[in-house]
KEPAVEX-785311 format. One record per atom (N, C-alpha, C): x negated, y, z negated; residue in three letters. Coordinates in steps of 0.02 Angstrom, whole numbers, padded with zeros to 5 digits, always signed. Each point is the difference from the previous one (the first is absolute). Example, Ala and Ser with C-alpha at 12.3 -4.5 7.8 and 13.67 -1.06 7.14 Angstrom:
-00660-00284-00390ALA+00045+00059+00000ALA-00045+00060+00000ALA+00018+00053+00036SER-00042+00059-00003SER+00039+00055-00037SER
This chain:
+16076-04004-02053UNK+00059+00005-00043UNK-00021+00007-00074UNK-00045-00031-00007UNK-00037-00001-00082UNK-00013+00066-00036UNK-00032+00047+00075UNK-00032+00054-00029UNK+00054+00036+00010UNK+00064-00009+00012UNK+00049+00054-00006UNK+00055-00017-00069UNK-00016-00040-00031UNK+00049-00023-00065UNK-00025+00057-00059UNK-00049+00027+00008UNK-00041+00053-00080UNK+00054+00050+00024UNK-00001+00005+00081UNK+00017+00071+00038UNK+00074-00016-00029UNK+00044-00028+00022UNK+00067-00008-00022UNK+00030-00001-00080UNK-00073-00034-00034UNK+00035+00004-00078UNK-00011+00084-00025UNK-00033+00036+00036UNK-00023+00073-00033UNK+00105+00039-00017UNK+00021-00006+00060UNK+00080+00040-00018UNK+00030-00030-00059UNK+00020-00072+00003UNK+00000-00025-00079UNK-00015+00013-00047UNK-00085-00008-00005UNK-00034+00041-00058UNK+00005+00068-00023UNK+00029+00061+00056UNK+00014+00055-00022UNK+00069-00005-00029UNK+00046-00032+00044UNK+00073+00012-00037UNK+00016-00040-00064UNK-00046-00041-00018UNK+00009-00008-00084UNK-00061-00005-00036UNK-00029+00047+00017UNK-00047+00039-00069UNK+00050+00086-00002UNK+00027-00008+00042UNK+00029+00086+00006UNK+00099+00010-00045UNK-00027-00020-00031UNK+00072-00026-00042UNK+00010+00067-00037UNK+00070+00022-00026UNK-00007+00055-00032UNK-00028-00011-00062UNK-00050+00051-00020UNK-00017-00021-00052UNK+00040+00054-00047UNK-00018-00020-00074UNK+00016+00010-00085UNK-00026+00063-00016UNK+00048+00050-00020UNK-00009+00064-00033UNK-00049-00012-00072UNK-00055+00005-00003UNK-00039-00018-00061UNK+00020+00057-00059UNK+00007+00055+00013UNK+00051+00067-00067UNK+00028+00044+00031UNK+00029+00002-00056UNK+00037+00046+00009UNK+00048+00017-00078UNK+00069+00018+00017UNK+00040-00009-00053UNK+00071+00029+00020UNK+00041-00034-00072UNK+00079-00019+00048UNK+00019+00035-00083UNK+00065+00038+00024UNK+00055+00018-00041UNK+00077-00032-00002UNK+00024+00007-00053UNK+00049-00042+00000UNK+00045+00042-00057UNK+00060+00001+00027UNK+00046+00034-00030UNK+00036-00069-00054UNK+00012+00038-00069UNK+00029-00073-00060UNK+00079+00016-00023UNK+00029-00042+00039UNK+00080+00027-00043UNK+00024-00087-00052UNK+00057+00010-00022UNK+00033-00044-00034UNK+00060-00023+00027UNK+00001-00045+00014UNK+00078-00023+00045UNK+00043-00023-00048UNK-00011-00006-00061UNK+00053-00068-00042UNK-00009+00063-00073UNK-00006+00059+00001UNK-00012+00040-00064UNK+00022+00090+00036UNK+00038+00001-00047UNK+00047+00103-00022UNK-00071+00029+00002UNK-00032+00038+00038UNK-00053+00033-00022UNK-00004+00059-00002UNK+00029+00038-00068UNK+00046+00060+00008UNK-00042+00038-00084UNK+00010+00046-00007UNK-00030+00041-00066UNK-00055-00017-00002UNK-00003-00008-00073UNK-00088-00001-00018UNK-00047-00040+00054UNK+00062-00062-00006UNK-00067-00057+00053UNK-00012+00010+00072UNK+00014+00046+00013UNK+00007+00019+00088UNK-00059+00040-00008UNK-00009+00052-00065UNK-00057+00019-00005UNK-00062-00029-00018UNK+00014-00051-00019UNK-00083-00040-00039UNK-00011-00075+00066UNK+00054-00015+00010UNK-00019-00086+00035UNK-00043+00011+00070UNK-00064-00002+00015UNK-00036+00018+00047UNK+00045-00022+00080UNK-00015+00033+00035UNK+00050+00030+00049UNK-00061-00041+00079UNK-00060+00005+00005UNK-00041-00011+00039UNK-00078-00045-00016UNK-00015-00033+00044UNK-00047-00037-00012UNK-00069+00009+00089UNK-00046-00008-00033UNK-00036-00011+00052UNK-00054-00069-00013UNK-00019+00000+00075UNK-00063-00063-00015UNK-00038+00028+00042UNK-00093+00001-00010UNK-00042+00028+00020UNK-00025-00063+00027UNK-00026-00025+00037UNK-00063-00072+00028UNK-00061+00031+00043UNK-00017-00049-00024UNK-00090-00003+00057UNK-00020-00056-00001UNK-00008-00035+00056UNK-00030-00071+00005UNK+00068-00036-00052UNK-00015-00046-00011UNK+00044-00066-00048UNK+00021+00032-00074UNK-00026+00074+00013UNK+00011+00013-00077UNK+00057+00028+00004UNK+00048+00010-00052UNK+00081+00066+00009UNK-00003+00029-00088UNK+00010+00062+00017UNK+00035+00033-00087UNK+00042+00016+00014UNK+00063-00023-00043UNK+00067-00010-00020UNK+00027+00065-00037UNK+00024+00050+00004UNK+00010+00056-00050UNK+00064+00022+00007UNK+00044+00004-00064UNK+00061+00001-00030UNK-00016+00047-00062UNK+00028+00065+00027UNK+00007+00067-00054UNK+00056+00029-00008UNK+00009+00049-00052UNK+00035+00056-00011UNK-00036+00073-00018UNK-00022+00036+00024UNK-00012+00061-00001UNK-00072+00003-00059UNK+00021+00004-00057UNK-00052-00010-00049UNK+00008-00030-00065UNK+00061-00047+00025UNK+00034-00018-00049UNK-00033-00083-00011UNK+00015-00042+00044UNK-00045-00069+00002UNK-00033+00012+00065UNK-00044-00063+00014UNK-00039-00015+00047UNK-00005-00075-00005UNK+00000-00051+00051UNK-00032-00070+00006UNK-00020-00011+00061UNK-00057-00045-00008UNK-00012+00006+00071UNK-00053-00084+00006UNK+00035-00040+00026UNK-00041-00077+00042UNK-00050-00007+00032UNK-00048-00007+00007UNK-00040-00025+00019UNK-00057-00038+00029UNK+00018-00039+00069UNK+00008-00073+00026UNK-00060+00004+00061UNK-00008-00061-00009UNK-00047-00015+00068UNK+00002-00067+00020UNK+00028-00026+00055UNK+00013-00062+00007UNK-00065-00041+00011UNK-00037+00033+00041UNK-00064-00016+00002UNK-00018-00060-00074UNK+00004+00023-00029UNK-00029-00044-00073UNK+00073-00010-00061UNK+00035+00019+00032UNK+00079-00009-00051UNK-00007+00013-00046UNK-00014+00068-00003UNK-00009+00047-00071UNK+00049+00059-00025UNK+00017+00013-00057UNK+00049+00041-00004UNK-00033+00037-00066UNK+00015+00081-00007UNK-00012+00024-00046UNK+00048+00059-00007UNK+00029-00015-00061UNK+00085+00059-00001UNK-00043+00052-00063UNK+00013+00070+00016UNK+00011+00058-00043UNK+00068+00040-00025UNK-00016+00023-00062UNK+00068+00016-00028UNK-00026+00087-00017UNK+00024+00027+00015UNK-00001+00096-00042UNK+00055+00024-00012UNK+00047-00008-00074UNK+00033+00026-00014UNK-00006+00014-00071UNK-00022+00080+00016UNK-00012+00021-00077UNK-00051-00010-00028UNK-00004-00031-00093UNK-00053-00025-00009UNK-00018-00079+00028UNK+00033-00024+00037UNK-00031-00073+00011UNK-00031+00004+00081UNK-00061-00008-00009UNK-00017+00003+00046UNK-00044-00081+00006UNK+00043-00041+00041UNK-00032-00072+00004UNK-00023-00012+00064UNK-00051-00051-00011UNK-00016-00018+00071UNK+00020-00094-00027UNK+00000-00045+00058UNK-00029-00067-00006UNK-00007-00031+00057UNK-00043-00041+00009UNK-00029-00046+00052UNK+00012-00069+00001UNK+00054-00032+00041UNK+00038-00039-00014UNK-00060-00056-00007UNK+00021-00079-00025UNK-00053-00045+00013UNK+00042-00043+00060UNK+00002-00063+00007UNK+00020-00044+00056UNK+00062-00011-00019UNK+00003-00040-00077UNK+00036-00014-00048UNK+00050+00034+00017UNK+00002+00064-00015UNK+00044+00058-00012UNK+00033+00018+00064UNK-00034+00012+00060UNK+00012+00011+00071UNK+00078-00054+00003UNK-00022-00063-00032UNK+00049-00054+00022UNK+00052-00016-00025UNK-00026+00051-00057UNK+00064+00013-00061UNK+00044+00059+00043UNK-00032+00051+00007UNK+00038+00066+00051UNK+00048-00061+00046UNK-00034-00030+00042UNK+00022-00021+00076UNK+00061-00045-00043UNK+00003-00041-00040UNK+00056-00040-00037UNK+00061+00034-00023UNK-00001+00073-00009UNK+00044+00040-00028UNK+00029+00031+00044UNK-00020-00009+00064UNK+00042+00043+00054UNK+00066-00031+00011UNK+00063+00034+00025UNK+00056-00040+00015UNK-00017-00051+00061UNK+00043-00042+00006UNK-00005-00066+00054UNK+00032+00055+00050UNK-00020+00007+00072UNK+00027+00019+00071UNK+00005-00030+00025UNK+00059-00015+00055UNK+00009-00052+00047UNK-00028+00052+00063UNK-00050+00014+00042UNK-00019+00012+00049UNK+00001-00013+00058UNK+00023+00028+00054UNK-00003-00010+00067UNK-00013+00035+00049UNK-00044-00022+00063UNK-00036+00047+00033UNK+00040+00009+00058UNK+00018+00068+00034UNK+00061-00012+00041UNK-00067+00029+00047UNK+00047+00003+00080UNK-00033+00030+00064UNK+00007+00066+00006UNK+00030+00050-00048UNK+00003+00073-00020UNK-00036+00017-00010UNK-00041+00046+00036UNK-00078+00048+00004UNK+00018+00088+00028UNK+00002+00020-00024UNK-00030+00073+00015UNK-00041+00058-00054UNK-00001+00062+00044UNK-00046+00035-00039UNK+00020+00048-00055UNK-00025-00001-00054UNK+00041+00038-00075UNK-00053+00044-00020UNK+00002+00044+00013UNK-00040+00080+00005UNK-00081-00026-00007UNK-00029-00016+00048UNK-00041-00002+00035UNK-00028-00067+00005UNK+00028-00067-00015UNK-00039-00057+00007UNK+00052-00042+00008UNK-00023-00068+00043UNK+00046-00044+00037UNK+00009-00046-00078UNK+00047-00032+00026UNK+00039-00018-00067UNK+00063-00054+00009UNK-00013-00050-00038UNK+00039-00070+00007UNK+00043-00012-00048UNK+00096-00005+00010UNK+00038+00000-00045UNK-00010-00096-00036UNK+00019+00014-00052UNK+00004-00068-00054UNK+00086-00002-00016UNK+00040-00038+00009UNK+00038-00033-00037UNK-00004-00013-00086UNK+00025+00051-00048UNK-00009-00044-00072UNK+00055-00014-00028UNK-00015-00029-00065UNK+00074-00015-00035UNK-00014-00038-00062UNK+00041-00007-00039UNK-00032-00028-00073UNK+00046-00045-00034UNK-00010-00068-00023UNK+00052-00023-00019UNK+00019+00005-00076UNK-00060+00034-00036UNK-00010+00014-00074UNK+00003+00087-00042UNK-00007+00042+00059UNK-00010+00065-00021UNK+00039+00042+00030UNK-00004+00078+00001UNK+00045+00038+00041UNK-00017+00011+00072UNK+00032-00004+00042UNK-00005-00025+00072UNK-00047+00042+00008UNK-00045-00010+00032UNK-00045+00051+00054UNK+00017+00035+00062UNK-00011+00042+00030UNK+00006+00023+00070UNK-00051-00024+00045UNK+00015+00005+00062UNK-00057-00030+00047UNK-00065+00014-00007UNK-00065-00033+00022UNK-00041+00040-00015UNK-00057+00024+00072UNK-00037+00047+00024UNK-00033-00001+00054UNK-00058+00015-00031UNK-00064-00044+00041UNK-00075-00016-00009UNK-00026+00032+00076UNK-00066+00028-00035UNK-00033+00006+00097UNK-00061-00034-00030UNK-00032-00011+00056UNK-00075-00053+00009UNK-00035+00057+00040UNK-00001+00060+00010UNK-00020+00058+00023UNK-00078+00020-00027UNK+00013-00031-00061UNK-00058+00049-00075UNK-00062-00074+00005UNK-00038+00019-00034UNK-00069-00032-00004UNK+00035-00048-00072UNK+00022+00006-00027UNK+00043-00012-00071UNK+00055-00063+00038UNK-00022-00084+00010UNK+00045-00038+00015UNK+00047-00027-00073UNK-00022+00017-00072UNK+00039-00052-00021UNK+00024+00060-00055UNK+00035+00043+00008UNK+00009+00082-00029UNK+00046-00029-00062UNK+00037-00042-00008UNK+00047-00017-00045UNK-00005-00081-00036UNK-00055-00010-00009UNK-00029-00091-00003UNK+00016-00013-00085UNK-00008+00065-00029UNK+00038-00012-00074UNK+00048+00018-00020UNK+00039-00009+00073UNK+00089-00009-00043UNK+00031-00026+00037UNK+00078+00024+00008UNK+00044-00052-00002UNK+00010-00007+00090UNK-00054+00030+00011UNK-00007-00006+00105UNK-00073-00018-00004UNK-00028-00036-00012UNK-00064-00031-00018UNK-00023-00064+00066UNK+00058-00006+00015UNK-00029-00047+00070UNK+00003+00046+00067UNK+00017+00059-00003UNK+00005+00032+00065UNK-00043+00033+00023UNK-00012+00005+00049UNK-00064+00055+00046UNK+00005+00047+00003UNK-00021+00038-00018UNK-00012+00085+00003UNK+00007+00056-00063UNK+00007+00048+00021UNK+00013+00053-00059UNK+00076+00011+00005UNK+00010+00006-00077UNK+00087+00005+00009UNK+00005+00076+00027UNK+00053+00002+00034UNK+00034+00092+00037UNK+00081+00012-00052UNK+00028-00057-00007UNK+00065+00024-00020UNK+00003-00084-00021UNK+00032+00011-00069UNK-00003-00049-00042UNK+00028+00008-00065UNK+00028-00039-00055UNK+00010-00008-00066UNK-00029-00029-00054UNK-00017+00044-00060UNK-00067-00020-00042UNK+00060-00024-00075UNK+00008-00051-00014UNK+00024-00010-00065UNK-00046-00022-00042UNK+00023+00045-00052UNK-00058+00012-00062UNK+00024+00033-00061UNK-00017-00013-00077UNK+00009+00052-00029UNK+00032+00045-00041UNK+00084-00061+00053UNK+00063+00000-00035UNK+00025+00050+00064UNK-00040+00031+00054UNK+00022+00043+00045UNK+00002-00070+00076UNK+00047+00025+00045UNK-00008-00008+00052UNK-00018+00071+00053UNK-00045-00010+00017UNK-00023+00084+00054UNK+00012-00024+00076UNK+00032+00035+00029UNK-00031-00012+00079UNK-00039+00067+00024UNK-00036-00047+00045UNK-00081+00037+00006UNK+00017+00005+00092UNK-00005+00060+00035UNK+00002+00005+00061UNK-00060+00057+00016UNK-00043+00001+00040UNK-00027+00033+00031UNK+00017+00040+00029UNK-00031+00050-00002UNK+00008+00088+00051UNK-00053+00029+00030UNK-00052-00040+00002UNK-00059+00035+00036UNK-00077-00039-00008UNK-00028-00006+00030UNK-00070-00033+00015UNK-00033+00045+00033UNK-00058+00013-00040UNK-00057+00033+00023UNK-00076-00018+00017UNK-00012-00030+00054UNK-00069-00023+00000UNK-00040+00061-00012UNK-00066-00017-00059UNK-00036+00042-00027UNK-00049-00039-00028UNK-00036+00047-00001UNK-00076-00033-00050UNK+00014-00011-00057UNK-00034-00060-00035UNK-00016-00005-00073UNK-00030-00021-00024UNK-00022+00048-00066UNK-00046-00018-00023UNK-00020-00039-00065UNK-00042-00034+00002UNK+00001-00046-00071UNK+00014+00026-00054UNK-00037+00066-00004UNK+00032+00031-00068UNK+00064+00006-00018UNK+00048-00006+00065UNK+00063-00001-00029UNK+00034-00057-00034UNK-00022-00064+00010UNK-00019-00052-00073UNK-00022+00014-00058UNK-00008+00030-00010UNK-00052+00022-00068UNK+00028-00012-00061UNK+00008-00007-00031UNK+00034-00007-00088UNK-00011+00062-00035UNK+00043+00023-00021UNK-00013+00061-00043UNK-00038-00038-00069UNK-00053+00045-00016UNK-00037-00039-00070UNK+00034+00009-00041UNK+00061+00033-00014UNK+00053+00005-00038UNK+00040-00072-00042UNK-00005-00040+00052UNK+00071-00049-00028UNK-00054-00056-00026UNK+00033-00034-00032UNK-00024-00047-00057UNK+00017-00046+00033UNK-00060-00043-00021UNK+00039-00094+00042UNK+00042-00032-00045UNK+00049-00034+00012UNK+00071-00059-00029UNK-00021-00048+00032UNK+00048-00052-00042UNK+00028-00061+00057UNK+00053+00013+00045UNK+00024-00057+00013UNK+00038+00026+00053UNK+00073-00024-00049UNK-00007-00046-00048UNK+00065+00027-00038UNK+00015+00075-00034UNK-00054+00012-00029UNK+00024+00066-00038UNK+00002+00056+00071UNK-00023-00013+00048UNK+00010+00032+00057UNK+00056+00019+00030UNK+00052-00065+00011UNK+00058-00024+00013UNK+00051+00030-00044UNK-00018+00012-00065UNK+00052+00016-00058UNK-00003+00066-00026UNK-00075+00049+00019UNK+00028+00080+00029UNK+00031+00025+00058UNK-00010-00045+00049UNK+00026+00025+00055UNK+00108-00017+00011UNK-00009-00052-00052UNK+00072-00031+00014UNK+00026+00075-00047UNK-00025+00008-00067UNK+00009+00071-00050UNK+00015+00025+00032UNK-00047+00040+00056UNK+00004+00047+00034UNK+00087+00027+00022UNK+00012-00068+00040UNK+00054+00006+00061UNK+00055-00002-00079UNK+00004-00037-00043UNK+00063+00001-00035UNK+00001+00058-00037UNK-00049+00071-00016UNK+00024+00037-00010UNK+00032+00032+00059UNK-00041+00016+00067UNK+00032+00006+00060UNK+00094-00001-00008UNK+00010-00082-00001UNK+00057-00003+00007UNK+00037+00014-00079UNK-00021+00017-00044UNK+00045+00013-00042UNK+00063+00038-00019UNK
């Protein structure tokens, strides 16, 4: 009987080392509208319309454009809880590299969410995906939000206001800025990437992350002017 217990644990041992595993890159698109804002004349033409996030391993770039008008783009790797935001609009071309300090200053400024994880799962153009319950007792309501745990990327949103949840956000609301955006996904592409696509343009100048904070807020209030 002894020498048949290795024999019996072997099926075990295959059916949980054989777990699905984690998309390590790829990259996800996401369509950006305004739910609570007229977005009509000039600003329909300037308020960036689409966003993507690129990852590989624990790392993600965050990128929020308009044509050639601005550019910003985040930075993150949970791996070591690092964040580094770029700005290109015009002549300001900033970079900064948050410190801990600052990270906790970001994470303090997010609105309060009341979160809840419901038993609602399906698939939203190409990755499995878990609905959230939100709601706010201080800001403008949110819409639901859905996360997948699909991506190599478990903590995709850890500096903001969904910071305790698992996965990469798919469809979600970013308040910021003086804007509320909702952010929904339209497509995931597993693909290679490559480090260089991190890269920093030698272009942008380093800030803090206040004077950082206070071109980018510029930015959006000419936006909305």
């Amino acid at each position: 009987m002894k020498k048949l217990l290795p024999l019996l644990a072997l099926p075990l041992l295959f059916v949980t080392s054989c777990g699905k595993s984690k998309i390590k890159e790829g990259e996800l698109t996401y369509d950006v509208t305004y739910p609570y804002m007229e977005v009509t004349g000039l600003m329909s033409a300037i308020l960036p319309k689409e966003m993507t996030i690129v990852f590989k391993g624990t790392k993600m770039m965050t990128t929020i454009s308009r044509g050639r008008i601005f550019e910003t783009k985040v930075i993150t790797d949970e791996a070591d809880n690092s964040i580094e935001m770029r700005l290109d609009f015009g002549d300001k071309k900033y970079y900064c590299e948050l410190t801990s300090e600052e990270i906790k200053e970001l994470q303090d400024s997010q609105p309060v969410y009341d979160i809840t994880k419901t038993e609602d799962k399906d698939s939203v153009n190409g990755v499995w995906a878990t609905k959230y319950t939100v709601s706010s007792q201080d800001s403008i309501q949110p819409a639901d939000a859905w996360f997948t745990e699909d991506l190599e990327v478990q903590k995709g949103a850890w500096f903001s206001a969904y910071k305790d949840l698992v996965g990469m956000p798919i469809i979600y609301d970013v308040e910021r800025y003086g804007l509320m955006m909702h952010i929904e996904s339209n497509g995931f592409k597993k693909r290679e990437v490559s480090d260089e696509e991190f890269d920093r343009d030698p272009a942008l100048e380093p800030v803090d992350f206040e004077t950082y904070e206070s071109e980018v807020q510029e930015l959006f209030d000419i936006l909305l002017d």
